[in-house]
N, C-alpha and C positions, 0 to 999 in steps of 0.2 A: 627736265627729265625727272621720271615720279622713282626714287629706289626702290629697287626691289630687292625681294623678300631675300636670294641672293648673298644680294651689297648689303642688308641691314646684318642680316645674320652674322656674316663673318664678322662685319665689325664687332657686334655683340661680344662673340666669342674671343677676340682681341681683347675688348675691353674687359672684361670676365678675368683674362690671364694677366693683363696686366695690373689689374684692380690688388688680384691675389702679390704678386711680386712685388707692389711698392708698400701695401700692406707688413705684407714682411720684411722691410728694408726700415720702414717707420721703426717698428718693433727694438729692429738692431742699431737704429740711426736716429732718435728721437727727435735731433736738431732739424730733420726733414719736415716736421710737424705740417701746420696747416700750409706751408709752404710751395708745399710738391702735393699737387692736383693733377688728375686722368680727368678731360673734357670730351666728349661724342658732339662734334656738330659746332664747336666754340670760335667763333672768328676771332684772329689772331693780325696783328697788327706786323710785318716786319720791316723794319727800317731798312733802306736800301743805300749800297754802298756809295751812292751818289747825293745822299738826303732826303729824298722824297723819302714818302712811306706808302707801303701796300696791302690792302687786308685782304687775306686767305679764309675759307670756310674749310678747315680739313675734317675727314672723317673722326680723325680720333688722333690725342693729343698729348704728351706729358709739359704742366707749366710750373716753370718756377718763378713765383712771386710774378704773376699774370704773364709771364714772357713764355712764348712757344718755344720749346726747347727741341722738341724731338715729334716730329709728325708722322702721322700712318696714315695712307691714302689705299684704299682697298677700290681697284676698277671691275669694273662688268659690265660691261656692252659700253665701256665710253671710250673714245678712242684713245690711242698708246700718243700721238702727237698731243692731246690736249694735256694728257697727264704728264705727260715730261717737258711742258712748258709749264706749266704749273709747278713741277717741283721743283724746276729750276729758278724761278721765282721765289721759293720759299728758303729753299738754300743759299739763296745770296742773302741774306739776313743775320745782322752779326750774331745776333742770341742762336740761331738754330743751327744743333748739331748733325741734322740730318732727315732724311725721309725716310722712310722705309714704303715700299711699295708691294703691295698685296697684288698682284695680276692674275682674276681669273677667266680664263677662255673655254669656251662649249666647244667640244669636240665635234667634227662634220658639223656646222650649224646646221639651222633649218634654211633650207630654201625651196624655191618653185611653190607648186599648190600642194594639198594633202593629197594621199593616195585615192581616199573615199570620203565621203562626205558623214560627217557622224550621224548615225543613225539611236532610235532610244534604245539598244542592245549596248550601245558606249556608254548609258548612264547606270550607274548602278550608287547605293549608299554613299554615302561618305566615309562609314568605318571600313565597309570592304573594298575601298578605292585604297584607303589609307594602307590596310593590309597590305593589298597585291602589291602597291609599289613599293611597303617594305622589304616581303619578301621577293623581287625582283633584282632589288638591288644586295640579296646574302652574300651572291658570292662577288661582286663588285661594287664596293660603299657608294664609289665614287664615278658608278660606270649609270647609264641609261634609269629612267625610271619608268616601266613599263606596265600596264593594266591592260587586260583583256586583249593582249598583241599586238597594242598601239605604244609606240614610243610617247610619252608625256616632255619628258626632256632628256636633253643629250647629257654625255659623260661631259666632266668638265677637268681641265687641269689648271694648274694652279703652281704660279713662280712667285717667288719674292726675290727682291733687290733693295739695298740700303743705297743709297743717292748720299755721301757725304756732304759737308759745309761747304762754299764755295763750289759744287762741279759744276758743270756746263754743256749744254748737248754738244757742243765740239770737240771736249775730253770723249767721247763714247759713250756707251752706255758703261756700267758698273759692273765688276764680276756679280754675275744672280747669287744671293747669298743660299739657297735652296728651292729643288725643283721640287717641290713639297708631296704635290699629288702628282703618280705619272699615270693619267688611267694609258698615254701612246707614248711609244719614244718622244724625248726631249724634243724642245722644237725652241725656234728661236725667237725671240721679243719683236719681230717686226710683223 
């Protein structure tokens, strides 16, 4: 599956905040030095309570002295079963204290056919494409992006959830640590 613009970005913007936090923890903490590394994309090895071992590709990563410590897996459009067998895999790993999980969902997806078929009236610039769905979305950041009365994309919301050390899809899912974006009422991880 090719990521999209979506999945890249959030991560980005993850990495971006955490880049900043550990930066200033080095500052106050110098013993952290070259030590304590943010990886985008770093396959991580975790040894399994059994012996074997298993390599993970997570989105985004804190290592100490090359051990995964602390993983972020940001989802969009992958499904919630592959992700929570995955992090339960990453979680039984004696180094790792945890996942944190980014889940974000399109509100009403798309489905069936389009209303009409685009015609060259739907084409216009690139700068005044860019406009209208800025200003489309002033009074909702995080609602539809819409250009000349066509919806481009849906609203999207957005949960997170921390997966600690050892859990297991038979413990349950985790309390959501924050329902970040609500563009609808809450709705639930399944």
């Amino acid at each position: 599956m090719v990521p999209s613009h979506i999945h890249e970005h959030s991560i980005q913007g993850l990495a971006d905040y955490f880049r900043s936090v550990m930066s200033d923890q080095r500052v106050r903490n110098p013993e952290l030095g070259e030590y304590w590394t943010l990886h985008t994309g770093k396959g991580a090895f975790f040894v399994k309570a059994l012996g074997g071992s298993t390599r993970f590709l997570s989105d985004l990563g804190i290592f100490i002295n090359n051990k995964g410590l602390f993983q972020i897996e940001v989802t969009f459009t992958q499904r919630w079963d592959d992700i929570l067998e995955k992090v339960e895999y990453i979680v039984e790993g004696a180094e790792c204290w945890g996942v944190l999980v980014v889940k974000i969902d399109e509100v009403d997806k798309w489905g069936g056919k389009p209303a009409r078929r685009m015609g060259d009236d739907d084409f216009i610039p690139e700068a005044e494409w860019l406009a209208q769905a800025r200003a489309s979305r002033d009074d909702d950041p995080y609602g539809p992006v819409c250009v000349k009365g066509r919806e481009w994309t849906k609203a999207v919301n957005v949960q997170i959830c921390f997966f600690e050390h050892a859990w297991k899809r038979a413990d349950g899912l985790p309390t959501m640590v924050r329902y970040y974006i609500n563009s609808i009422s809450p709705c639930s991880y399944v």
